[in-house]
PANU-66686 format. One record per residue: x, y, z of N, C-alpha, C in turn; residue number from 1. Coordinates in steps of 0.1 Angstrom, whole numbers. Layout:
<milos>
+-------+-------+-------+-------+-------+-------+-------+-------+-------+-----+
:   n_X :   n_Y :   n_Z :  ca_X :  ca_Y :  ca_Z :   c_X :   c_Y :   c_Z :  nr :
+-------+-------+-------+-------+-------+-------+-------+-------+-------+-----+
:     X :     Y :     Z :     X :     Y :     Z :     X :     Y :     Z : NUM :
...
+-------+-------+-------+-------+-------+-------+-------+-------+-------+-----+
</milos>
This chain:
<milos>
+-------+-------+-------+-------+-------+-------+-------+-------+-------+-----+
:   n_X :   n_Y :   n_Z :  ca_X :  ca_Y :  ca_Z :   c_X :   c_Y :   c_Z :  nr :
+-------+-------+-------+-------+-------+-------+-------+-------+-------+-----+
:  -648 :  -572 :   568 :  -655 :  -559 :   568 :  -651 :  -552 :   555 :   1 :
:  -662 :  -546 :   549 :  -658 :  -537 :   535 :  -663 :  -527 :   540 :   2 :
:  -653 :  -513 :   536 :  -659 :  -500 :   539 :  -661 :  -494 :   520 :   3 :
:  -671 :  -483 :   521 :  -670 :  -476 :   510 :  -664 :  -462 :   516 :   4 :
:  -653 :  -455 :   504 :  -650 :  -447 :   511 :  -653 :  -436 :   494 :   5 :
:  -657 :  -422 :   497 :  -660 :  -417 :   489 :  -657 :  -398 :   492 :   6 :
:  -653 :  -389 :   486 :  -650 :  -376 :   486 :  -653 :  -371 :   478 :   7 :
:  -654 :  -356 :   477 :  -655 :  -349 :   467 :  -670 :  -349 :   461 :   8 :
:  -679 :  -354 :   468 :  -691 :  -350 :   465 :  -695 :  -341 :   455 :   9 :
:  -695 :  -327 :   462 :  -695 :  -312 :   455 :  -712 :  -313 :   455 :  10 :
:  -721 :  -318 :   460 :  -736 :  -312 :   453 :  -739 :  -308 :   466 :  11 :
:  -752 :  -301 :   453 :  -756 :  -286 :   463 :  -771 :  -292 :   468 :  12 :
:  -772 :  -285 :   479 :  -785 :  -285 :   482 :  -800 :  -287 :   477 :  13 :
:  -809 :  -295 :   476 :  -816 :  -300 :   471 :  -816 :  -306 :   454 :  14 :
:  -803 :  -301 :   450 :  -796 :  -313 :   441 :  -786 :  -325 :   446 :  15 :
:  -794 :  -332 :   452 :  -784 :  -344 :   456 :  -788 :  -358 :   449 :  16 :
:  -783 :  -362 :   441 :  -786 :  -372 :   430 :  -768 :  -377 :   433 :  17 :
:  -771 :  -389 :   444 :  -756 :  -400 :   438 :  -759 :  -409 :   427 :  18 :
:  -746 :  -410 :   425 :  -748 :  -418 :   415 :  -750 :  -436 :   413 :  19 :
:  -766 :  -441 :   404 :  -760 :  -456 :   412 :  -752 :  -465 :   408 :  20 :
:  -744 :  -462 :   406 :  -730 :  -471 :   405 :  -724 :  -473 :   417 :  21 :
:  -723 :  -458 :   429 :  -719 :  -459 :   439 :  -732 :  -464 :   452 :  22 :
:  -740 :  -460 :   446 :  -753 :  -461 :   458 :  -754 :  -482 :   457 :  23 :
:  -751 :  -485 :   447 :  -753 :  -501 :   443 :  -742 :  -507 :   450 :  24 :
:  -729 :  -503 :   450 :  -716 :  -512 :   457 :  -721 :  -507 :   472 :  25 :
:  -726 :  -491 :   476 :  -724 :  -491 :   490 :  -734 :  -495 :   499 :  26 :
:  -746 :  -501 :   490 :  -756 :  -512 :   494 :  -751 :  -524 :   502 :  27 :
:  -740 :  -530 :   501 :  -730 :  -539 :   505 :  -720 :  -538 :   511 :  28 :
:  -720 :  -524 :   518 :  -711 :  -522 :   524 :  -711 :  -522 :   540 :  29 :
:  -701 :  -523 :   553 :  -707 :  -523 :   561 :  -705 :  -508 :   569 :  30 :
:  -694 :  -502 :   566 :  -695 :  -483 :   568 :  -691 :  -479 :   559 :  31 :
:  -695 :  -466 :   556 :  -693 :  -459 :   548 :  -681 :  -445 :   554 :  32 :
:  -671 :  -440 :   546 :  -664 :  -431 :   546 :  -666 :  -421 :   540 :  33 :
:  -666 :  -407 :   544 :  -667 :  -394 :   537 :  -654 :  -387 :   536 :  34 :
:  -650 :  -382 :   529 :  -635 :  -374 :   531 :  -636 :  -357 :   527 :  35 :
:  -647 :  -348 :   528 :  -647 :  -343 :   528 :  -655 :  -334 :   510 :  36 :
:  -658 :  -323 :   514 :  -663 :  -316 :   505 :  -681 :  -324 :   500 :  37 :
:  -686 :  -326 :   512 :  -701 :  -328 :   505 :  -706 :  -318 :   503 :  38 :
:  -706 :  -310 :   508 :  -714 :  -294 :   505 :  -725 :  -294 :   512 :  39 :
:  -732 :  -305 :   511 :  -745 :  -304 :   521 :  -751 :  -315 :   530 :  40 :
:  -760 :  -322 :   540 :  -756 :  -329 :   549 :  -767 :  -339 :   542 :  41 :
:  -775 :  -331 :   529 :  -780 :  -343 :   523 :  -777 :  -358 :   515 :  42 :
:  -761 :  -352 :   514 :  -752 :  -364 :   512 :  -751 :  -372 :   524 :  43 :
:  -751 :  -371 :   534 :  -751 :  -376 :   543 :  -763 :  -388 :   547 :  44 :
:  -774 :  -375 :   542 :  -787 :  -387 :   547 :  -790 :  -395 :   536 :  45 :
:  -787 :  -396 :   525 :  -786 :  -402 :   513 :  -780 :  -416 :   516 :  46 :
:  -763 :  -409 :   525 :  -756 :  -424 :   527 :  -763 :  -432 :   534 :  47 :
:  -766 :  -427 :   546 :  -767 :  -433 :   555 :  -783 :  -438 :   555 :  48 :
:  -787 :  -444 :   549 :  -798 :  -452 :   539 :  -791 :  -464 :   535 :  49 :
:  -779 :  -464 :   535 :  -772 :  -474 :   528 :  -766 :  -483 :   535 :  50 :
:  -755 :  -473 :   547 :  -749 :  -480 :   558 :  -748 :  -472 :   568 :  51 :
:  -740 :  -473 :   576 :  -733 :  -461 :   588 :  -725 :  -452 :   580 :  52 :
:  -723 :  -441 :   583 :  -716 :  -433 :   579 :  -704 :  -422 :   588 :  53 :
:  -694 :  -421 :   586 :  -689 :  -412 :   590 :  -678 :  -403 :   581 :  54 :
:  -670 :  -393 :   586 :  -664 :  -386 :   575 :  -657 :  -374 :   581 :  55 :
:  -647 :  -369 :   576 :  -650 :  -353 :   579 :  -650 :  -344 :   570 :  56 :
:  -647 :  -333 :   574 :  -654 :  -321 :   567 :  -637 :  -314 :   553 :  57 :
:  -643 :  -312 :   543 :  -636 :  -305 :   534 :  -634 :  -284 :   538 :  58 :
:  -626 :  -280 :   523 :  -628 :  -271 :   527 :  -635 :  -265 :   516 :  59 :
:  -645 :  -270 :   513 :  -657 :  -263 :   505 :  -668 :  -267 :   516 :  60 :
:  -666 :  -268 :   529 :  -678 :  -273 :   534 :  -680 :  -261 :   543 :  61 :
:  -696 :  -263 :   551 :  -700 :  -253 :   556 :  -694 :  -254 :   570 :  62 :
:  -701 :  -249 :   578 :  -701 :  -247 :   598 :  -704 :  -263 :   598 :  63 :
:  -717 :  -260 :   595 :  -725 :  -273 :   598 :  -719 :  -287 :   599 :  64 :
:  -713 :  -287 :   583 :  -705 :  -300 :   580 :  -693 :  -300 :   592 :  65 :
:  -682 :  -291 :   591 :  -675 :  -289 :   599 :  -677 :  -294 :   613 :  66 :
:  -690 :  -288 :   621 :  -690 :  -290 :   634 :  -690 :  -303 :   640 :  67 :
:  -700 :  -308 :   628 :  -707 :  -329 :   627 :  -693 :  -331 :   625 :  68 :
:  -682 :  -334 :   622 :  -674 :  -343 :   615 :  -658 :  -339 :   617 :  69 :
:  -655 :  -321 :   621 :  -643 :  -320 :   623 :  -631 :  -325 :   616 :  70 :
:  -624 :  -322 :   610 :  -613 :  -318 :   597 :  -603 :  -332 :   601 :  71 :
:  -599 :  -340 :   604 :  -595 :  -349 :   606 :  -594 :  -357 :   618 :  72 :
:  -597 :  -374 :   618 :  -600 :  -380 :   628 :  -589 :  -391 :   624 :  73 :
:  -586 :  -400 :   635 :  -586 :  -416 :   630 :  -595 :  -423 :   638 :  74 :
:  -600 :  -433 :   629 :  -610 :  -444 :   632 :  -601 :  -454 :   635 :  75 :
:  -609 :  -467 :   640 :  -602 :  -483 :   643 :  -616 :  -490 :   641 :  76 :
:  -611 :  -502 :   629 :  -617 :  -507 :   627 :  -615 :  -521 :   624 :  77 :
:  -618 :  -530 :   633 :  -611 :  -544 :   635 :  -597 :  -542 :   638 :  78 :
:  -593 :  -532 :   646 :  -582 :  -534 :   651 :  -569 :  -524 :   641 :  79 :
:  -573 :  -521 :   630 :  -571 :  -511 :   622 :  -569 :  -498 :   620 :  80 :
:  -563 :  -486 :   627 :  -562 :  -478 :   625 :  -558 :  -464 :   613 :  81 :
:  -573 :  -460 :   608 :  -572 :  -453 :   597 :  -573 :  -439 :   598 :  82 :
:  -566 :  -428 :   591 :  -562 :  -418 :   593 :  -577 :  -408 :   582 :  83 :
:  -583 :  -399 :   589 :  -593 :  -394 :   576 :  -589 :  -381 :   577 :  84 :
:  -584 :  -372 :   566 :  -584 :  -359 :   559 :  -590 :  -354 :   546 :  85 :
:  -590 :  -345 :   547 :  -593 :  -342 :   534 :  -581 :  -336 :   525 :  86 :
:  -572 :  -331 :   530 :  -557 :  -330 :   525 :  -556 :  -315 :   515 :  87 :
:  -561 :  -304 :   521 :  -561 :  -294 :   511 :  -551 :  -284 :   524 :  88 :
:  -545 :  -288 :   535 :  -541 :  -279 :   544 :  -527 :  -287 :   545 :  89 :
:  -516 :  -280 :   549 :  -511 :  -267 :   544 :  -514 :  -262 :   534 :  90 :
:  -522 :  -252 :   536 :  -517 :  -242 :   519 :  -507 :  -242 :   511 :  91 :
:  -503 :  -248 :   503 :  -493 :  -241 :   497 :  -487 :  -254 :   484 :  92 :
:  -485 :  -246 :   474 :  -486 :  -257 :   459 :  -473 :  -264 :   457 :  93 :
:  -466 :  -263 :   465 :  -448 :  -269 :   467 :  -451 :  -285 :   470 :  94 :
:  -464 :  -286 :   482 :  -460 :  -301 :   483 :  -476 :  -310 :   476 :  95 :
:  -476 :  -319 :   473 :  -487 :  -329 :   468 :  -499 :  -329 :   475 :  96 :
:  -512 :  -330 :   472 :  -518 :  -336 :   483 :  -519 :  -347 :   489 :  97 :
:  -513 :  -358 :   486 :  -507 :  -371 :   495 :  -499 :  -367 :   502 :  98 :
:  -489 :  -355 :   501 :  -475 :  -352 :   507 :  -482 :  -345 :   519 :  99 :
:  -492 :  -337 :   517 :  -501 :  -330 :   525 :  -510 :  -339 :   534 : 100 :
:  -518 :  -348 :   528 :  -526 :  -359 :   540 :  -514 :  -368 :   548 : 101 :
:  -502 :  -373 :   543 :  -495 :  -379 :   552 :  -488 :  -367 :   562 : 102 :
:  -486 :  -359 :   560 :  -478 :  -348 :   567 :  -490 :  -346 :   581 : 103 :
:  -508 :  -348 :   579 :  -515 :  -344 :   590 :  -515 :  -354 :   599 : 104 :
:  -504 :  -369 :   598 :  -503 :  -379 :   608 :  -493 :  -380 :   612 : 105 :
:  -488 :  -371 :   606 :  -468 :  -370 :   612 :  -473 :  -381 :   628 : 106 :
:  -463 :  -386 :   632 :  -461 :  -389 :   643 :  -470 :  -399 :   652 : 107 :
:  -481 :  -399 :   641 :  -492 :  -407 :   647 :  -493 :  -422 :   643 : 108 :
:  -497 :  -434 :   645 :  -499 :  -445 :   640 :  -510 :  -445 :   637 : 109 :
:  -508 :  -450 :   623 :  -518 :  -453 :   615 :  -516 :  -459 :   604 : 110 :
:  -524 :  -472 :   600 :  -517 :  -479 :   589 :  -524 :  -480 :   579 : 111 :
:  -530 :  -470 :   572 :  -537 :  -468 :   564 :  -539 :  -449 :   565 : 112 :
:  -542 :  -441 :   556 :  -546 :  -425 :   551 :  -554 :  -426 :   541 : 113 :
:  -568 :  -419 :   546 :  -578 :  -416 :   537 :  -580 :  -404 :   532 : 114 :
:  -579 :  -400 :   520 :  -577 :  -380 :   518 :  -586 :  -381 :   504 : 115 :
:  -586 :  -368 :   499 :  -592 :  -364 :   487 :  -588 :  -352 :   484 : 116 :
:  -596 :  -340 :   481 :  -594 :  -326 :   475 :  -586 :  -329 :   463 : 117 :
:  -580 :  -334 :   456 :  -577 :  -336 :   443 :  -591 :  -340 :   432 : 118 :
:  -594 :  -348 :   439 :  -606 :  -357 :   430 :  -593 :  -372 :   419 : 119 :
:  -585 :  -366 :   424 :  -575 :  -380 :   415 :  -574 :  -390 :   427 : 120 :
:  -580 :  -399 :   420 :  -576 :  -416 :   429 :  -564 :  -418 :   429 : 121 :
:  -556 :  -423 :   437 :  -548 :  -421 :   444 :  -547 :  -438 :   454 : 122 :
:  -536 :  -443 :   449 :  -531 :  -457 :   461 :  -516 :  -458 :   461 : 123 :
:  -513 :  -456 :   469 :  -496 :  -462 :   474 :  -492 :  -466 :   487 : 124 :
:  -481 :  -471 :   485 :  -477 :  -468 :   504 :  -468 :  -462 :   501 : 125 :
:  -465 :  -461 :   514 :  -458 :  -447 :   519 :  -454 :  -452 :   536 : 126 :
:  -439 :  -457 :   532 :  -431 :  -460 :   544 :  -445 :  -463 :   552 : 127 :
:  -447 :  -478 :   547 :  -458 :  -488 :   555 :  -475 :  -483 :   556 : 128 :
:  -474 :  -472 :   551 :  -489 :  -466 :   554 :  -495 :  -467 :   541 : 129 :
:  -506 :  -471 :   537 :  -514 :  -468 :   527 :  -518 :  -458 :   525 : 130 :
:  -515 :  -458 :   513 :  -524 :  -439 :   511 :  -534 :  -439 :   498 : 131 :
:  -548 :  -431 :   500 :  -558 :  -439 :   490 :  -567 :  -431 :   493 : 132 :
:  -571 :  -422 :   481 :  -579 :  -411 :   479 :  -585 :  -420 :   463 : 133 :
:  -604 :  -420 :   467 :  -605 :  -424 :   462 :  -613 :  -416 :   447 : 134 :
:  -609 :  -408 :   445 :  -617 :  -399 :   435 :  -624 :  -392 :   437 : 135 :
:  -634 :  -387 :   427 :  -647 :  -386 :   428 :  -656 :  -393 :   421 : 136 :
:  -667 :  -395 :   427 :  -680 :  -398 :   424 :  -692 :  -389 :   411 : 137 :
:  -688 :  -374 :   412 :  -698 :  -370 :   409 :  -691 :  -354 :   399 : 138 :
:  -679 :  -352 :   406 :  -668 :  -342 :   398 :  -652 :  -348 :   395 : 139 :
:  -654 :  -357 :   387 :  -642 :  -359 :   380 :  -628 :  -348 :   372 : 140 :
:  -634 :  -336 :   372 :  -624 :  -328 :   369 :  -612 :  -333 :   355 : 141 :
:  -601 :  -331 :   358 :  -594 :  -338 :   345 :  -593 :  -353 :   342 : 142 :
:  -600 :  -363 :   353 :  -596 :  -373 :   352 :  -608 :  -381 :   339 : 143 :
:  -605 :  -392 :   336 :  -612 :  -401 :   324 :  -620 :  -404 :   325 : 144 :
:  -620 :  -408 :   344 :  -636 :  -416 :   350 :  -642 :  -411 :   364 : 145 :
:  -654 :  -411 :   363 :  -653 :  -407 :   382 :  -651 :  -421 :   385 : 146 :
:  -647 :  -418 :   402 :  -641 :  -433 :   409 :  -647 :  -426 :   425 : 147 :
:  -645 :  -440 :   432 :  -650 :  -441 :   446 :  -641 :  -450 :   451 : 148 :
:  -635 :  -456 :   463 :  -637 :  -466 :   469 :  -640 :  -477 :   476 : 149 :
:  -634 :  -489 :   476 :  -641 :  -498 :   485 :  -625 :  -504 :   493 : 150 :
:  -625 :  -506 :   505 :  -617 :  -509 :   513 :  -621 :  -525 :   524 : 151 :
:  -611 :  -535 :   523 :  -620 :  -545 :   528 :  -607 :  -547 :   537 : 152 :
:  -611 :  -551 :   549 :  -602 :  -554 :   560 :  -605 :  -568 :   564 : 153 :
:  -591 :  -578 :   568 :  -594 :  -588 :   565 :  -585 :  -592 :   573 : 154 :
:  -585 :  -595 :   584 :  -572 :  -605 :   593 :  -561 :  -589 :   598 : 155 :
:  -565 :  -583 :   601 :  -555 :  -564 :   605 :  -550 :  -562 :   592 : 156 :
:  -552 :  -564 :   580 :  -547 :  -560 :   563 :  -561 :  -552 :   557 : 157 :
:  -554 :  -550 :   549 :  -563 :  -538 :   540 :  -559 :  -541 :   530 : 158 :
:  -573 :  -539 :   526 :  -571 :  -546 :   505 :  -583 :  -531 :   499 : 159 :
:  -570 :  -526 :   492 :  -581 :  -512 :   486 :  -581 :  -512 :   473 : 160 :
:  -598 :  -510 :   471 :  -597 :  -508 :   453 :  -603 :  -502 :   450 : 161 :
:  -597 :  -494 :   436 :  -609 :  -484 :   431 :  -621 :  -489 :   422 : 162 :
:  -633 :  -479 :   423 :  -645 :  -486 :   416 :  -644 :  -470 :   407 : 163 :
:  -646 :  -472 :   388 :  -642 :  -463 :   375 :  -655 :  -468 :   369 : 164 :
:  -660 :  -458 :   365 :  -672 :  -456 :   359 :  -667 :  -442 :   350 : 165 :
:  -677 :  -446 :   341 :  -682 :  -432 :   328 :  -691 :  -423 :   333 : 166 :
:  -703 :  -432 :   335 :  -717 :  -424 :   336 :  -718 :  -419 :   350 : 167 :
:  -722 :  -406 :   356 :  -724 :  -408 :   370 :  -738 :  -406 :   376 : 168 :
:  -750 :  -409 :   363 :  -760 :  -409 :   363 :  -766 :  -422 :   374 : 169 :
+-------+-------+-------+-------+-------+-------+-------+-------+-------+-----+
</milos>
């Protein structure tokens, strides 16, 4: 099973143009992941052209987004349990946002964390858990490339990589 997992959207309302570098990998994919901050639910129906989609909601997002998708879930997928945040909560600039999306599973099993709100890709473990924010797609901010994910699960393992582009046309 390959998932695409993607955050940080940011587009507005009847500007929704992905980009196909990511719309071409998630052609091949078999669900798709949102981690928050689409802004509008046209990203949504854009994905979900592609594959299944699910996700939750950032904190640039509306009611709307919010209500569909609610601020963090875990999914299971082949047996898999993956943690989805968007990682901007606790407030407060003392700890990371990895330090922040593992802190929202305190106590929970999960062998795998999916977050964003940085827009920096992001892969480690972390006392057995993967942790793997996959960039952005479409607002790269300080980083060199936008980036996305692709995650393939394969026998209860996870194999995550990032996908680095220039153009996001």
């Amino acid at each position: 099973m390959i998932i695409g997992v993607v955050s940080d959207t940011h587009l507005r309302e009847g500007r929704v143009k992905l980009p196909a570098k990511l719309t071409e990998a998630f052609r091949e994919v078999d669900h798709i992941l949102h981690l928050g901050d689409w802004m509008t639910l046209e990203v949504y129906d854009q994905l979900s052209k592609l594959a299944p989609v699910d996700g939750i909601a950032g904190n640039n997002d509306g009611y709307e987004i919010m209500e569909r998708f609610g601020e963090k879930k875990i999914l299971s997928f082949e047996g898999v349990q993956i943690g989805l945040v968007h990682g901007h909560e606790p407030y407060s600039s003392r700890i990371t946002t990895p330090q922040k999306a593992r802190k929202a599973f305190e106590g929970e099993l999960v062998s795998c964390i999916l977050f964003g709100h940085s827009h920096q890709p992001h892969l480690q473990m972390d006392d057995g858990v993967l942790m793997f924010n996959p960039g952005s797609p479409t607002d790269k901010r300080r980083e060199k490339l936008y980036s996305f994910g692709l995650l393939e699960i394969k026998g209860g393992q996870v194999f995550p990589r990032h996908i680095f582009y220039e153009d996001k046309g």
